[in-house]
mmCIF file of the protein (N, C-alpha, C, O) and its ligand, coordinates in Angstrom:
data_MODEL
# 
_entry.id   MODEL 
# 
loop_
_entity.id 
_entity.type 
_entity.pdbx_number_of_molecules 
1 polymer     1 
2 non-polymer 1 
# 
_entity_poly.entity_id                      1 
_entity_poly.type                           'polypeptide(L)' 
_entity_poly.nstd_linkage                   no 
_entity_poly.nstd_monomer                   no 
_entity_poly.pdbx_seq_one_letter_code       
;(UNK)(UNK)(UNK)(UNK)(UNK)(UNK)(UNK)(UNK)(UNK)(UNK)(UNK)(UNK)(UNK)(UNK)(UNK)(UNK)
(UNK)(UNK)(UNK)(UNK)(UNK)(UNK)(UNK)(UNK)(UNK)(UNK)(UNK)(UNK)(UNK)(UNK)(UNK)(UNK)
(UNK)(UNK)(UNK)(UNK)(UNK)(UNK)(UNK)(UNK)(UNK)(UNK)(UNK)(UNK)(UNK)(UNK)(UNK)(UNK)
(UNK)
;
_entity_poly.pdbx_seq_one_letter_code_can   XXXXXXXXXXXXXXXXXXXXXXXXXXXXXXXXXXXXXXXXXXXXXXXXX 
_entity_poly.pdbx_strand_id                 A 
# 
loop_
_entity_poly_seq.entity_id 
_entity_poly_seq.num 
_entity_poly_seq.mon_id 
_entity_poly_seq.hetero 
1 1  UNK n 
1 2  UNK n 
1 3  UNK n 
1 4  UNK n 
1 5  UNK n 
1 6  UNK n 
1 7  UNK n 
1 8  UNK n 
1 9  UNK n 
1 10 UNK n 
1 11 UNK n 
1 12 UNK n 
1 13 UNK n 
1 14 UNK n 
1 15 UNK n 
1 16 UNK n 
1 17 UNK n 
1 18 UNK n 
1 19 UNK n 
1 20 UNK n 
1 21 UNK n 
1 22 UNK n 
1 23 UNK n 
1 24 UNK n 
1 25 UNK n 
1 26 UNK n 
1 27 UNK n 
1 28 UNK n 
1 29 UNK n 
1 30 UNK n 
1 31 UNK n 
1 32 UNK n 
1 33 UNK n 
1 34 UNK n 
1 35 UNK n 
1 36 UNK n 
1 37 UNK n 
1 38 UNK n 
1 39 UNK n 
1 40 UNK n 
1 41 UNK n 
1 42 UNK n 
1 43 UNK n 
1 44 UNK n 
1 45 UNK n 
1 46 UNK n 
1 47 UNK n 
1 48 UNK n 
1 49 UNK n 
# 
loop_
_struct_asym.id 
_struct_asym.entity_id 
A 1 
B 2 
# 
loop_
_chem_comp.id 
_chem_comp.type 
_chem_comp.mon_nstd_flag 
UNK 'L-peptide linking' . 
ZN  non-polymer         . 
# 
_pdbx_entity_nonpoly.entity_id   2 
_pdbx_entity_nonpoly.name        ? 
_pdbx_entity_nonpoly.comp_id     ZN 
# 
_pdbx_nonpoly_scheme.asym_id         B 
_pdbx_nonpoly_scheme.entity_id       2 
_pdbx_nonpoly_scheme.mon_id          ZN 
_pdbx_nonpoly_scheme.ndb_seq_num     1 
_pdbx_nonpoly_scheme.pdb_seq_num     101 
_pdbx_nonpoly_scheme.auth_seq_num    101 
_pdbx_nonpoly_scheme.pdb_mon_id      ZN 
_pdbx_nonpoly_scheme.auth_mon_id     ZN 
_pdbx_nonpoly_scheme.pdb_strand_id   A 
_pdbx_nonpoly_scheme.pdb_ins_code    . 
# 
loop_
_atom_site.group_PDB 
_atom_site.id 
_atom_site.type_symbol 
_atom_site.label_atom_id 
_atom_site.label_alt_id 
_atom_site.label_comp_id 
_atom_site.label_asym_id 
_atom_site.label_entity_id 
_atom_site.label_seq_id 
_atom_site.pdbx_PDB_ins_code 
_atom_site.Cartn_x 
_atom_site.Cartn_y 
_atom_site.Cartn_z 
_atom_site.occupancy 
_atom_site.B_iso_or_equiv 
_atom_site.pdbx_formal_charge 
_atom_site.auth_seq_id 
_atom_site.auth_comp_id 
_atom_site.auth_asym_id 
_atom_site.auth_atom_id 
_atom_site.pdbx_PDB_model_num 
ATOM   1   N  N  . UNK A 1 1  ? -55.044 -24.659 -32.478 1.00 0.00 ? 1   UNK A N  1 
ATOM   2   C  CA . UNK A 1 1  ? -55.323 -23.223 -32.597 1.00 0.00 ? 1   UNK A CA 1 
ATOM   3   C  C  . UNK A 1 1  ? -56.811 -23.003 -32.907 1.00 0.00 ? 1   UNK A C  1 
ATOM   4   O  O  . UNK A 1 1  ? -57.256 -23.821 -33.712 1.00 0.00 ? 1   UNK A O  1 
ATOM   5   N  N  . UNK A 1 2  ? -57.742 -22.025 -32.425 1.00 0.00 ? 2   UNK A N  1 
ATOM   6   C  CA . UNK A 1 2  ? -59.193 -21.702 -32.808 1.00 0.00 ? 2   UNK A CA 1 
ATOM   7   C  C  . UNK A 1 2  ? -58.894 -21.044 -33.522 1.00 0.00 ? 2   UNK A C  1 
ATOM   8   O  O  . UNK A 1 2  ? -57.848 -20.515 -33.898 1.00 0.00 ? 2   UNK A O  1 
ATOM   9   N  N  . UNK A 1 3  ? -60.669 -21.056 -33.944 1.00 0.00 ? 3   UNK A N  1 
ATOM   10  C  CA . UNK A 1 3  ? -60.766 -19.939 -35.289 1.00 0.00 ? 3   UNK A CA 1 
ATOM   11  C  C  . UNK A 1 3  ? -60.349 -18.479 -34.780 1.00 0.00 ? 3   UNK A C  1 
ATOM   12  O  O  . UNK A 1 3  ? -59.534 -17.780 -35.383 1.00 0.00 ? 3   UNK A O  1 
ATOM   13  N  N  . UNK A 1 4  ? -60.623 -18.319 -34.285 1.00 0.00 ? 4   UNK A N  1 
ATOM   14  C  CA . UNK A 1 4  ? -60.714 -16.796 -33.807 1.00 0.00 ? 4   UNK A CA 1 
ATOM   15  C  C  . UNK A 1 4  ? -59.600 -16.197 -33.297 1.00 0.00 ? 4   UNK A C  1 
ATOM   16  O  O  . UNK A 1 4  ? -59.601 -14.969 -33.222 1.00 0.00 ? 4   UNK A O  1 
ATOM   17  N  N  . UNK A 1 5  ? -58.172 -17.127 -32.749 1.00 0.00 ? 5   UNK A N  1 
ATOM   18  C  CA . UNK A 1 5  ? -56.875 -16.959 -32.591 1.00 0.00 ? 5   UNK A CA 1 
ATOM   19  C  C  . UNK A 1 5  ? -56.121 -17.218 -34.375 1.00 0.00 ? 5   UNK A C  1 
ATOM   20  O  O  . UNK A 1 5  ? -55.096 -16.621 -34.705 1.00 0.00 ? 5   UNK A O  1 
ATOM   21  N  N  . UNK A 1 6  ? -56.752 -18.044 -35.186 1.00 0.00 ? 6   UNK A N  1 
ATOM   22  C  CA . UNK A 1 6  ? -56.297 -17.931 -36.826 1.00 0.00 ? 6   UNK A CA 1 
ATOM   23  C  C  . UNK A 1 6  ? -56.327 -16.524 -37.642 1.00 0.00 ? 6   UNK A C  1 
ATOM   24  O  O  . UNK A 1 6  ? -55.450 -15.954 -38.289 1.00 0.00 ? 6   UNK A O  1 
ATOM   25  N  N  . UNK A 1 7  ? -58.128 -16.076 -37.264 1.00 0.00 ? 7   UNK A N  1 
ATOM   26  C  CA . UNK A 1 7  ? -58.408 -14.567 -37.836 1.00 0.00 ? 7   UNK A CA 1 
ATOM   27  C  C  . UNK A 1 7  ? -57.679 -13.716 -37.128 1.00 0.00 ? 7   UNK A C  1 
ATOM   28  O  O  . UNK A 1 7  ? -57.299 -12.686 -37.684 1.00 0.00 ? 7   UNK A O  1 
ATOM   29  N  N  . UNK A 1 8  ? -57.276 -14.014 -35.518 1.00 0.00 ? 8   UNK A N  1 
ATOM   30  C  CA . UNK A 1 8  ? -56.484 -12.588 -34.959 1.00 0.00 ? 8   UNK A CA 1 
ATOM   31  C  C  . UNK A 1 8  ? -55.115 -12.730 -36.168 1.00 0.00 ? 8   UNK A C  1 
ATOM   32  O  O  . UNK A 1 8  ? -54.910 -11.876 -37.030 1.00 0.00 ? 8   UNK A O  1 
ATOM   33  N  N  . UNK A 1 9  ? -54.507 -13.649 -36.039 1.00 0.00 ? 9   UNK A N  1 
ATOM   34  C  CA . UNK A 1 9  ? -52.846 -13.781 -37.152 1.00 0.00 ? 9   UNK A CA 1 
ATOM   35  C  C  . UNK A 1 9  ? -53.131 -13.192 -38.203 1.00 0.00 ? 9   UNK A C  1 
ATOM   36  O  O  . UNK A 1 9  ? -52.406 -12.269 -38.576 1.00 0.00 ? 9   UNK A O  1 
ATOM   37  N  N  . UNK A 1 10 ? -54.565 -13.679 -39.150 1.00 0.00 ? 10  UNK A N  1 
ATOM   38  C  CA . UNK A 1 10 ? -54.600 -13.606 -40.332 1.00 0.00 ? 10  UNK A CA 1 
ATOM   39  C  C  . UNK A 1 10 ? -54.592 -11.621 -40.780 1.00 0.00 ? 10  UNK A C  1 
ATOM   40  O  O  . UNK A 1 10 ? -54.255 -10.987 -41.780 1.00 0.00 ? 10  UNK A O  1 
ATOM   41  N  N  . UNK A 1 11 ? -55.248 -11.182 -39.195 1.00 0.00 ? 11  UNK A N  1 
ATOM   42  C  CA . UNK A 1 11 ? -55.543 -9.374  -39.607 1.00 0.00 ? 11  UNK A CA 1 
ATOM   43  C  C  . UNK A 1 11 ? -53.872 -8.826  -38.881 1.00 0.00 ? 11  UNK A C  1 
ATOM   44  O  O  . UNK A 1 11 ? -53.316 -7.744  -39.069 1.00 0.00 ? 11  UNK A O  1 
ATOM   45  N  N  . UNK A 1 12 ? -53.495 -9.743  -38.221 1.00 0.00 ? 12  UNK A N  1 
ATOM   46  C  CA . UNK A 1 12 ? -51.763 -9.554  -37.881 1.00 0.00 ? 12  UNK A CA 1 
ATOM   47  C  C  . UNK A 1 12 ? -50.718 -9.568  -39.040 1.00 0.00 ? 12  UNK A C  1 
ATOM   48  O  O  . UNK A 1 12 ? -49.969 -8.741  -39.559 1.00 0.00 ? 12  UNK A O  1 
ATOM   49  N  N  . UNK A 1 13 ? -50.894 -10.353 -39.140 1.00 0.00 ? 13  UNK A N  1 
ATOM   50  C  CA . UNK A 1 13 ? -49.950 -10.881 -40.445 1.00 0.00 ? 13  UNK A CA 1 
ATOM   51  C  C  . UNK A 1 13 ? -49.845 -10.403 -42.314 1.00 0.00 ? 13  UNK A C  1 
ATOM   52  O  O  . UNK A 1 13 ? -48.991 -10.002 -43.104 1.00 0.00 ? 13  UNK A O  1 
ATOM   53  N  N  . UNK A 1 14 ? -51.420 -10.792 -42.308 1.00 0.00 ? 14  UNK A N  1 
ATOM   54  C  CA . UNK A 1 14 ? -51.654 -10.724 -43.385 1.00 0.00 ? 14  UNK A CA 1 
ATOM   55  C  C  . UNK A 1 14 ? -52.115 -12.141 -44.292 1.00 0.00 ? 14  UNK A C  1 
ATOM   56  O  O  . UNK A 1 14 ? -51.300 -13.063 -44.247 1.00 0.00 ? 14  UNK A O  1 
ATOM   57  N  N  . UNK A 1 15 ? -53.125 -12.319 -44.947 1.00 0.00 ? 15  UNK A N  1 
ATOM   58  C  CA . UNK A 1 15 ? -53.240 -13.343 -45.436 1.00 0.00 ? 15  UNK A CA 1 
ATOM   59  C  C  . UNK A 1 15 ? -52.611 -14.289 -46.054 1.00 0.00 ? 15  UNK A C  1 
ATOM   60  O  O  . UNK A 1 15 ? -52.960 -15.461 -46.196 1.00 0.00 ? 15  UNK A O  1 
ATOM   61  N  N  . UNK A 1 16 ? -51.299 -13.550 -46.570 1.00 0.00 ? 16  UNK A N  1 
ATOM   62  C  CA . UNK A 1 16 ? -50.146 -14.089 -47.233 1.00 0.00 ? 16  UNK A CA 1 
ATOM   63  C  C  . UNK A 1 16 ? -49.252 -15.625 -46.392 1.00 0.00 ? 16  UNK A C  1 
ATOM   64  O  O  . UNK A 1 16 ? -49.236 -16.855 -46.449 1.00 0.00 ? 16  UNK A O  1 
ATOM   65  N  N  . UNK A 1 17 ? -48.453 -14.187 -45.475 1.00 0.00 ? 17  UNK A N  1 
ATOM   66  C  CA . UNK A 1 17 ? -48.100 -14.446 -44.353 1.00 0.00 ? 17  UNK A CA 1 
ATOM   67  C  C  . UNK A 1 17 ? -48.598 -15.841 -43.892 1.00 0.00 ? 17  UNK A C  1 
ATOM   68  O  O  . UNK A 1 17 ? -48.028 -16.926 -43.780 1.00 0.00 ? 17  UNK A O  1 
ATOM   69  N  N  . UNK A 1 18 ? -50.197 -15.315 -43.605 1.00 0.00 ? 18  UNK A N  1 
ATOM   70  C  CA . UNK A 1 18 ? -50.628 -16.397 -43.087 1.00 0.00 ? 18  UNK A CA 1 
ATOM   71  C  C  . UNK A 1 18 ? -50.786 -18.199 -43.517 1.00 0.00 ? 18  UNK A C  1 
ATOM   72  O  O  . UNK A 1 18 ? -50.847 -19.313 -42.996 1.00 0.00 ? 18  UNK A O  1 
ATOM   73  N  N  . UNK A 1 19 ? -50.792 -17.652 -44.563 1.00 0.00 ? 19  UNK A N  1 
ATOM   74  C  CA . UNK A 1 19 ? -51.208 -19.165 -45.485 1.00 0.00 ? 19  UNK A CA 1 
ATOM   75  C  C  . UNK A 1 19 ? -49.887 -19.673 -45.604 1.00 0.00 ? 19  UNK A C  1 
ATOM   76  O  O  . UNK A 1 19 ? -49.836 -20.884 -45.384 1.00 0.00 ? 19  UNK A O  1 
ATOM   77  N  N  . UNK A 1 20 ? -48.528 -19.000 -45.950 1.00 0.00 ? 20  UNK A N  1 
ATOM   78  C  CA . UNK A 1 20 ? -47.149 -19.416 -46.102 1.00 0.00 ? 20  UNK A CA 1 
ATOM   79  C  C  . UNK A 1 20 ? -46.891 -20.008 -44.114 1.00 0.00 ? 20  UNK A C  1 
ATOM   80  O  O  . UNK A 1 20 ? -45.832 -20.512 -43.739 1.00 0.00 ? 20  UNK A O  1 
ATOM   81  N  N  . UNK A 1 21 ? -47.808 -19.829 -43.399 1.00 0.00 ? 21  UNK A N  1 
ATOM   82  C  CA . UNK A 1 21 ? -47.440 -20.626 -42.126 1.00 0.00 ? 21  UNK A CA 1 
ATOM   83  C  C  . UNK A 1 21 ? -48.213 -21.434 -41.974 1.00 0.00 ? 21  UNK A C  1 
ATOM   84  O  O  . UNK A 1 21 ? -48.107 -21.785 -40.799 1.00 0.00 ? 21  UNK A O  1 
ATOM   85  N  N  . UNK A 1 22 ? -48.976 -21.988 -42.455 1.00 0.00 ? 22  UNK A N  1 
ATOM   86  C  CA . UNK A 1 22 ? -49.992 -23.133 -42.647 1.00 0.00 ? 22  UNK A CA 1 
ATOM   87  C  C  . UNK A 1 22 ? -49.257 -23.842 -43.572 1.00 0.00 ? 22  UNK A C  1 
ATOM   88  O  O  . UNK A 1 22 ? -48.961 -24.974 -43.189 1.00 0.00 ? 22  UNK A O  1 
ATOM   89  N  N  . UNK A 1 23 ? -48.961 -23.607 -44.407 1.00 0.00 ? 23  UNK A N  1 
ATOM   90  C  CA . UNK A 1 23 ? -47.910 -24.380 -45.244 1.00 0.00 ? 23  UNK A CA 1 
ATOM   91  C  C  . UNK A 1 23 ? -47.054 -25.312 -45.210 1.00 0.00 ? 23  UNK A C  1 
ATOM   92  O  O  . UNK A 1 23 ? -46.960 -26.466 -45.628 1.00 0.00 ? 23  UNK A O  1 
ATOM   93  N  N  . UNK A 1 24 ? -45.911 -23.946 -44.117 1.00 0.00 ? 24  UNK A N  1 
ATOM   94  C  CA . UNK A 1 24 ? -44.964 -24.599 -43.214 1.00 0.00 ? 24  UNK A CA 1 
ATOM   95  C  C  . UNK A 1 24 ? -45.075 -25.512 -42.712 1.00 0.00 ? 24  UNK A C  1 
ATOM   96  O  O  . UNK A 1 24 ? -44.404 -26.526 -42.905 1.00 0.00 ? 24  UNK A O  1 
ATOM   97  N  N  . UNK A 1 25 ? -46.303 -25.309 -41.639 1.00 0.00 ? 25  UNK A N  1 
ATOM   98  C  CA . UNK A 1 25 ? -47.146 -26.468 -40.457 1.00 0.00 ? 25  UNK A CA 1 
ATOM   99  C  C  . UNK A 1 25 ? -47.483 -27.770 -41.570 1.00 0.00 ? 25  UNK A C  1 
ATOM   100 O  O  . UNK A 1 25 ? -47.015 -28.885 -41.338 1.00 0.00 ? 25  UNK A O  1 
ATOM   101 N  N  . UNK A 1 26 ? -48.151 -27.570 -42.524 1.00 0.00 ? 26  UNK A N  1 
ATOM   102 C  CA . UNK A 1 26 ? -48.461 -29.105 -42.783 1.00 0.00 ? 26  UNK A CA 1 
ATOM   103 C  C  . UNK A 1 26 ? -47.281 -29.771 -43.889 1.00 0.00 ? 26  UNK A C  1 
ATOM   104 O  O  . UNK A 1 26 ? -47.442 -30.754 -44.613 1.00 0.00 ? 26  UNK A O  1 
ATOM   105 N  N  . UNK A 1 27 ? -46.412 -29.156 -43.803 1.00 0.00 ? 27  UNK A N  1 
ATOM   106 C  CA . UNK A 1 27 ? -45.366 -29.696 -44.848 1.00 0.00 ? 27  UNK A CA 1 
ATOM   107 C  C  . UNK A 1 27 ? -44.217 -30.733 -44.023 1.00 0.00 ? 27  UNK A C  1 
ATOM   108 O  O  . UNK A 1 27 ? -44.181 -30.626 -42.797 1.00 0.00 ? 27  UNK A O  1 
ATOM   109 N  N  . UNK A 1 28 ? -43.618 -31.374 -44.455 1.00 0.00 ? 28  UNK A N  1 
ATOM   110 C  CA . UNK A 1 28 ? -42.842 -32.976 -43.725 1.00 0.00 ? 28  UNK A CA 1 
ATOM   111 C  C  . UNK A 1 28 ? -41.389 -32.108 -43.971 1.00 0.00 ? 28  UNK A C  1 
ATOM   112 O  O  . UNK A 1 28 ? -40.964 -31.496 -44.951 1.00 0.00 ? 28  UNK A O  1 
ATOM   113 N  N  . UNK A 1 29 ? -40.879 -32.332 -42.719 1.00 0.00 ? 29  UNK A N  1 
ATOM   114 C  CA . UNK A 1 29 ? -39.452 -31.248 -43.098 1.00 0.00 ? 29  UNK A CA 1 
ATOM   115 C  C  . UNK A 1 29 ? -38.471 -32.694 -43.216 1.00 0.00 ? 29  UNK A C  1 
ATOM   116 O  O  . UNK A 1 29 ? -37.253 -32.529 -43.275 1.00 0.00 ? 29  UNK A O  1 
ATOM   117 N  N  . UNK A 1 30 ? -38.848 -33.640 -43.237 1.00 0.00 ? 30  UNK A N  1 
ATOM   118 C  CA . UNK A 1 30 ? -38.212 -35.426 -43.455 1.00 0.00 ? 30  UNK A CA 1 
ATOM   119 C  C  . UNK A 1 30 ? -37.801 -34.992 -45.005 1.00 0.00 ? 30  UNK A C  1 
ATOM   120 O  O  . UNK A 1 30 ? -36.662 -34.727 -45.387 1.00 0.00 ? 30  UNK A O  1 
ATOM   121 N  N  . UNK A 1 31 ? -39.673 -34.982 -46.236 1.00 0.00 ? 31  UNK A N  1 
ATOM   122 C  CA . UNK A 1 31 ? -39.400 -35.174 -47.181 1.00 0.00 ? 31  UNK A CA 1 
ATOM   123 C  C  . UNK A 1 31 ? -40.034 -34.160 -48.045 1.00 0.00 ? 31  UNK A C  1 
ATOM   124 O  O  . UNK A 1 31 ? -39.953 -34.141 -49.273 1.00 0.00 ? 31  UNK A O  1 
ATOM   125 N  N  . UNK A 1 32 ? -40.674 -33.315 -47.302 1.00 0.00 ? 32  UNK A N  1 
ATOM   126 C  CA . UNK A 1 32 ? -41.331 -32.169 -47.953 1.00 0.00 ? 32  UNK A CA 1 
ATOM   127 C  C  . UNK A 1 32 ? -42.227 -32.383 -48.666 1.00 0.00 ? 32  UNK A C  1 
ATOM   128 O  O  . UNK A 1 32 ? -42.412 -31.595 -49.593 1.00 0.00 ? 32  UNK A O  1 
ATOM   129 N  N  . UNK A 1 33 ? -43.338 -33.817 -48.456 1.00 0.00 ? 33  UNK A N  1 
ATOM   130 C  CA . UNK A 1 33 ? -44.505 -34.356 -48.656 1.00 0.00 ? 33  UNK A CA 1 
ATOM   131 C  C  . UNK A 1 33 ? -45.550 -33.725 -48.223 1.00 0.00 ? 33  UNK A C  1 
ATOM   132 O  O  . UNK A 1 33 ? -45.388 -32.566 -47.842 1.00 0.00 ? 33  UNK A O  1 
ATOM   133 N  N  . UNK A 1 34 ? -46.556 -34.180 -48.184 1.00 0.00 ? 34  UNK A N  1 
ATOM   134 C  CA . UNK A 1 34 ? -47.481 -33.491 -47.261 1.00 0.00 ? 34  UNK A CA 1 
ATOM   135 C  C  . UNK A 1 34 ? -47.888 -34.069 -45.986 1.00 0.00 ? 34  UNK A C  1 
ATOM   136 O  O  . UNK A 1 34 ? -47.791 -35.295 -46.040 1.00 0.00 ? 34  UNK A O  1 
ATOM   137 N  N  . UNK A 1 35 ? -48.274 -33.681 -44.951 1.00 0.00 ? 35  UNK A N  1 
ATOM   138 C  CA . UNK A 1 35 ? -48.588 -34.561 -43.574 1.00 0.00 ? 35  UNK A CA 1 
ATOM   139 C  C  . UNK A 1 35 ? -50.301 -34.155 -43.252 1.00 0.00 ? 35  UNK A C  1 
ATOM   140 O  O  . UNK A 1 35 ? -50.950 -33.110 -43.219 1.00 0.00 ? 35  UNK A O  1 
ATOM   141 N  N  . UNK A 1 36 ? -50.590 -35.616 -43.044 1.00 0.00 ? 36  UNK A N  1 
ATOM   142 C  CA . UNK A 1 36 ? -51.889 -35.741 -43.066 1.00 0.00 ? 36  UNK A CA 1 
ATOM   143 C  C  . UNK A 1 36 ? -52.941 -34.698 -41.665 1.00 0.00 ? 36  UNK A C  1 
ATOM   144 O  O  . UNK A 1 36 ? -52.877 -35.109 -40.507 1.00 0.00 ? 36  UNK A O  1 
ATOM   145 N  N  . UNK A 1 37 ? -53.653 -33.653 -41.931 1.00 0.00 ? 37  UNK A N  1 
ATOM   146 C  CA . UNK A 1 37 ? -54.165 -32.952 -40.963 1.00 0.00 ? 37  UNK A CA 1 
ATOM   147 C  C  . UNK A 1 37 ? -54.570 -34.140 -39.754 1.00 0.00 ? 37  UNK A C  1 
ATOM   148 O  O  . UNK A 1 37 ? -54.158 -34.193 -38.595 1.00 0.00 ? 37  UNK A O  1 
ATOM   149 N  N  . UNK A 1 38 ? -55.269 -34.815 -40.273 1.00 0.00 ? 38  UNK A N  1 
ATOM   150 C  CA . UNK A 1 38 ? -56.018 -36.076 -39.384 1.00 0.00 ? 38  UNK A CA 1 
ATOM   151 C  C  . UNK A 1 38 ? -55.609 -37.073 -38.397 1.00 0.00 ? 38  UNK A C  1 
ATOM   152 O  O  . UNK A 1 38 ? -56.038 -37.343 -37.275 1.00 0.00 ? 38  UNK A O  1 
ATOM   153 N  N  . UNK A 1 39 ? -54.610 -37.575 -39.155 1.00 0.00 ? 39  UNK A N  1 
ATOM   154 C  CA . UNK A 1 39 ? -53.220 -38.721 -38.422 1.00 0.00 ? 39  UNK A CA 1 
ATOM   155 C  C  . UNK A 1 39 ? -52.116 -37.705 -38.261 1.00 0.00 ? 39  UNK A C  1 
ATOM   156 O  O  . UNK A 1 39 ? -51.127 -38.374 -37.963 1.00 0.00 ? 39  UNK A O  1 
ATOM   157 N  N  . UNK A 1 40 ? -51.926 -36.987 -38.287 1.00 0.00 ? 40  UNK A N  1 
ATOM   158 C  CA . UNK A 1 40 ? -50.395 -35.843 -38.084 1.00 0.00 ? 40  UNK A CA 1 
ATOM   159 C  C  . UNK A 1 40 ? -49.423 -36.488 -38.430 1.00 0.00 ? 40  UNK A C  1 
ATOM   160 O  O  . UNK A 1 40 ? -48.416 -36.283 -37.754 1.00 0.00 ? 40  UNK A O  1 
ATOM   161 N  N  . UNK A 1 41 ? -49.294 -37.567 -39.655 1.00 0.00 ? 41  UNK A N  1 
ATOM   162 C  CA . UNK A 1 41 ? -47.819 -37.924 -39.862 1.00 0.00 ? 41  UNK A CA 1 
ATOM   163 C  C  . UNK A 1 41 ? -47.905 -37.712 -41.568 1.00 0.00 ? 41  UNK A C  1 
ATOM   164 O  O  . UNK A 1 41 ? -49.000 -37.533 -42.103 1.00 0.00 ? 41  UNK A O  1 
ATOM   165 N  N  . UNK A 1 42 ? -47.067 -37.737 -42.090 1.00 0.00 ? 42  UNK A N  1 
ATOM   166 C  CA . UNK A 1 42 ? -46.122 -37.729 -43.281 1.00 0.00 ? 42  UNK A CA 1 
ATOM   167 C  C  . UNK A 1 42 ? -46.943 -38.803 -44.460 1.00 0.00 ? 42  UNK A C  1 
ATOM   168 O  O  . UNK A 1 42 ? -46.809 -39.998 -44.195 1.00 0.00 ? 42  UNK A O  1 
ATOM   169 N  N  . UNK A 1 43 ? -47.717 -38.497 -45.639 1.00 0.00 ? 43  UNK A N  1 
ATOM   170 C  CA . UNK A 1 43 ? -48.443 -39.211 -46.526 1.00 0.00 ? 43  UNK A CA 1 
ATOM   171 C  C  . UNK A 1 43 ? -46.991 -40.032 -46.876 1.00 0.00 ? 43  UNK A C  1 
ATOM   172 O  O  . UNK A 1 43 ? -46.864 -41.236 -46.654 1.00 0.00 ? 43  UNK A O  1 
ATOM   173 N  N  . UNK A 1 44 ? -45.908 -39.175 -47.464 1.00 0.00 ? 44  UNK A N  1 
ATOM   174 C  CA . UNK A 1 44 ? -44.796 -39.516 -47.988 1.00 0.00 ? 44  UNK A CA 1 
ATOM   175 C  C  . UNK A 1 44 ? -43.757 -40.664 -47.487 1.00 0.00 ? 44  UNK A C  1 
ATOM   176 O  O  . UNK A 1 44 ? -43.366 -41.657 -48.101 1.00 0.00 ? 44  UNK A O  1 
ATOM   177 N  N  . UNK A 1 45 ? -43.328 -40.066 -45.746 1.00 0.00 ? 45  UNK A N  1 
ATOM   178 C  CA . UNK A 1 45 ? -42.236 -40.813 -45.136 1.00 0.00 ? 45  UNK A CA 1 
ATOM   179 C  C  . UNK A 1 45 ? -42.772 -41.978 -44.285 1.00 0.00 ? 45  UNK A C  1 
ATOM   180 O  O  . UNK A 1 45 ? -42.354 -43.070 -43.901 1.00 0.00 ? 45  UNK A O  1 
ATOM   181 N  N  . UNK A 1 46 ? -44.172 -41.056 -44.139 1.00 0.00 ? 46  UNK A N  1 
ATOM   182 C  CA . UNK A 1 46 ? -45.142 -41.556 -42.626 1.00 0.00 ? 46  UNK A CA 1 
ATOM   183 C  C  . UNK A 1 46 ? -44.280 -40.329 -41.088 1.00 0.00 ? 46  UNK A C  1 
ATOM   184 O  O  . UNK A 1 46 ? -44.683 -40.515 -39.940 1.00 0.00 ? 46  UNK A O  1 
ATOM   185 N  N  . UNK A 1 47 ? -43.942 -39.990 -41.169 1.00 0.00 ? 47  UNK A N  1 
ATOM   186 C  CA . UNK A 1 47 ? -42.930 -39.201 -40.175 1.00 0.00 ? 47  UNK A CA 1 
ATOM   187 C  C  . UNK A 1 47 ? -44.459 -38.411 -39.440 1.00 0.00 ? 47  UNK A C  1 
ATOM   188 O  O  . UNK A 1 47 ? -45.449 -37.731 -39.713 1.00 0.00 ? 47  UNK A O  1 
ATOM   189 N  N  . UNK A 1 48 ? -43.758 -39.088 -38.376 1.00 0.00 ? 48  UNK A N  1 
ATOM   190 C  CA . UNK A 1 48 ? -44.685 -37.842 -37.149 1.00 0.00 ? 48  UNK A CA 1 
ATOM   191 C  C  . UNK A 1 48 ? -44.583 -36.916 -36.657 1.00 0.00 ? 48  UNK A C  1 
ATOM   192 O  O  . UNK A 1 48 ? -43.813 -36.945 -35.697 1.00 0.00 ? 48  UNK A O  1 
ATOM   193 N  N  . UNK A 1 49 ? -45.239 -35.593 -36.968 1.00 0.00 ? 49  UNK A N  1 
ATOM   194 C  CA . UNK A 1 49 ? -44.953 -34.428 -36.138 1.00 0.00 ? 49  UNK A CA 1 
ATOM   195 C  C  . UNK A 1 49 ? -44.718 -34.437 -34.907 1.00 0.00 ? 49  UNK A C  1 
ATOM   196 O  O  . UNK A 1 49 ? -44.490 -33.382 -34.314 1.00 0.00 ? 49  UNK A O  1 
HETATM 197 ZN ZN . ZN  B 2 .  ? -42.185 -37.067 -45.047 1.00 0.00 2 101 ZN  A ZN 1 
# 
């Protein structure tokens, strides 16, 4: 996603909104760890998006 498709959501949504879907996105639905932005898998399980 670009910046500029993030700020369109963020004046859509709301900043709230927005950050509770970034959240979503980097959270491991395996173990509810965190998943690494960089490698896209799971600090916790290792699980790959
Ligand atoms: Zn995990």
């Amino acid at each position: 996603m670009s910046v500029i498709e993030n700020l369109e959501n963020i004046k859509k949504l709301g900043i709230e909104e927005f950050l509770r879907n970034e959240k979503i996105r980097w959270t491991c639905i395996e173990c509810g760890g965190t998943i690494c932005v960089h490698k896209g898998s799971c600090y916790g399980c290792g699980r790959k998006t």
